[in-house]
C-alpha positions in Angstrom: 0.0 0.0 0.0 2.9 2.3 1.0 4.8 1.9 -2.1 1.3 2.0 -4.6 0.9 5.6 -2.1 4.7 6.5 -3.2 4.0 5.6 -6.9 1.3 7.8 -7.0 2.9 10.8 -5.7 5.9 10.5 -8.0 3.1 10.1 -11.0 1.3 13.5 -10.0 4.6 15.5 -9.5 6.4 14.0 -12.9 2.8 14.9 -14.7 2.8 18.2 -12.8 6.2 19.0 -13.8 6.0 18.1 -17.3 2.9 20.2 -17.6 4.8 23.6 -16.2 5.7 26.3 -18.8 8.8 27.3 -19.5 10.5 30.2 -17.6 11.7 32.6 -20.4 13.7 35.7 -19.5 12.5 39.1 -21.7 13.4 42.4 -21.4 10.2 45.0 -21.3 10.3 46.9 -24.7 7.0 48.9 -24.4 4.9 49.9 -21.5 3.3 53.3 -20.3 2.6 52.2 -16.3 1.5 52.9 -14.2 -0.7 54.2 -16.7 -1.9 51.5 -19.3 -1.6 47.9 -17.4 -0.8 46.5 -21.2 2.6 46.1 -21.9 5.0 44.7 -24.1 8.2 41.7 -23.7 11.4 41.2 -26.2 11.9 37.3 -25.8 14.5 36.1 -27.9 13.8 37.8 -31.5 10.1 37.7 -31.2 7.7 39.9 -28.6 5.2 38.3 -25.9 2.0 40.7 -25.2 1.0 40.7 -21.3 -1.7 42.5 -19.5 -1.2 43.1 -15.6 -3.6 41.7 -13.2 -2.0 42.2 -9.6 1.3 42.4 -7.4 4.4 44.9 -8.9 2.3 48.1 -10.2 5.0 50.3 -11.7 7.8 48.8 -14.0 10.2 50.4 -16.8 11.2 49.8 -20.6 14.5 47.4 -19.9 13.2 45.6 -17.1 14.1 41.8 -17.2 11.7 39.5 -16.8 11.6 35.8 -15.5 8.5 33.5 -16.0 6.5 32.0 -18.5 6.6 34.9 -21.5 5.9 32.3 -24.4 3.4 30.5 -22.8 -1.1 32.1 -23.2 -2.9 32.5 -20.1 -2.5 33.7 -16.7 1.0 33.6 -14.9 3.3 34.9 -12.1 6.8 36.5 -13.4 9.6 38.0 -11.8 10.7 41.3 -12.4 14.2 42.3 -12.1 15.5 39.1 -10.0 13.3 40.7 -6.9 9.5 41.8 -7.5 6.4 39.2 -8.5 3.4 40.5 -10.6 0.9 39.1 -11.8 0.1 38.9 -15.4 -2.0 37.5 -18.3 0.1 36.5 -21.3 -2.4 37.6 -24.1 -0.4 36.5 -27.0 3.5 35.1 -28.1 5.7 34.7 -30.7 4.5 38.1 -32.2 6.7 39.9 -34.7 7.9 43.9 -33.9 5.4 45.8 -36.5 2.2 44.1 -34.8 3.3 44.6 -30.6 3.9 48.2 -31.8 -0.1 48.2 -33.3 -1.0 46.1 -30.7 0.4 48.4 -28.2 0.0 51.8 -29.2 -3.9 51.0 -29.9 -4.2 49.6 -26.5 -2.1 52.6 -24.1 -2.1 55.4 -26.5 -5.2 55.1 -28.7 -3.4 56.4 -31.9 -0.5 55.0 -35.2 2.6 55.1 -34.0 5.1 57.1 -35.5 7.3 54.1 -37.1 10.0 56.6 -39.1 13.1 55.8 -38.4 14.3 58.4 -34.9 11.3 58.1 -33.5 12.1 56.2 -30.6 9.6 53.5 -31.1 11.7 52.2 -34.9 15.1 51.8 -32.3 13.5 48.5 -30.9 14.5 46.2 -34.3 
């Protein structure tokens, strides 16, 4: 009985385990907060759109982040080695042009200005 308990238990956690998303490390490439909750995260060569729903309010383009960036749904990430928030990962995988649209529609309500010296271009 012990050992069918013992089997059991290292079923659940193997099937747990394998069912965890990946922690990804991005860099925060857009965001307006405290002002506009939605925000934007470089992973790799490809941009991860997140929406905030509790813990660290306030965070800053270049903040690193540690969590699950390239994985949909709802998920805890660290921010800068140190502060948890919160956050729904809306969408992955996306290319620059559309988290700029995405973005910009979302915190600013208006086209970004995409000419090259405009700030927003010096994220390729």
């Amino acid at each position: 009985m012990v050992r069918v308990a013992w089997l059991l238990s290292a079923l659940l956690a193997a099937a747990t385990c394998a069912a965890s998303p990946e922690t990804t490390r991005g860099e925060v490439a857009l965001t307006d907060s405290p002002f506009c909750e939605f925000f934007v995260v470089r992973t790799g060569t490809s941009f991860s759109l997140l929406d905030w729903r509790g813990g660290l309010y306030v965070i800053s383009e270049g903040d690193l982040v540690d969590g699950p960036l390239t994985t949909v749904g709802l998920h805890v990430f660290v921010f800068n080695s140190s502060d948890e928030m919160k956050a729904r990962v809306e969408d992955v995988d996306i290319n620059l042009a559309t988290a700029q649209r995405v973005y910009f529609s979302r915190c600013h309500h208006k086209t970004p200005d995409l000419a090259p010296g405009s700030g927003v271009a010096a994220l390729k």
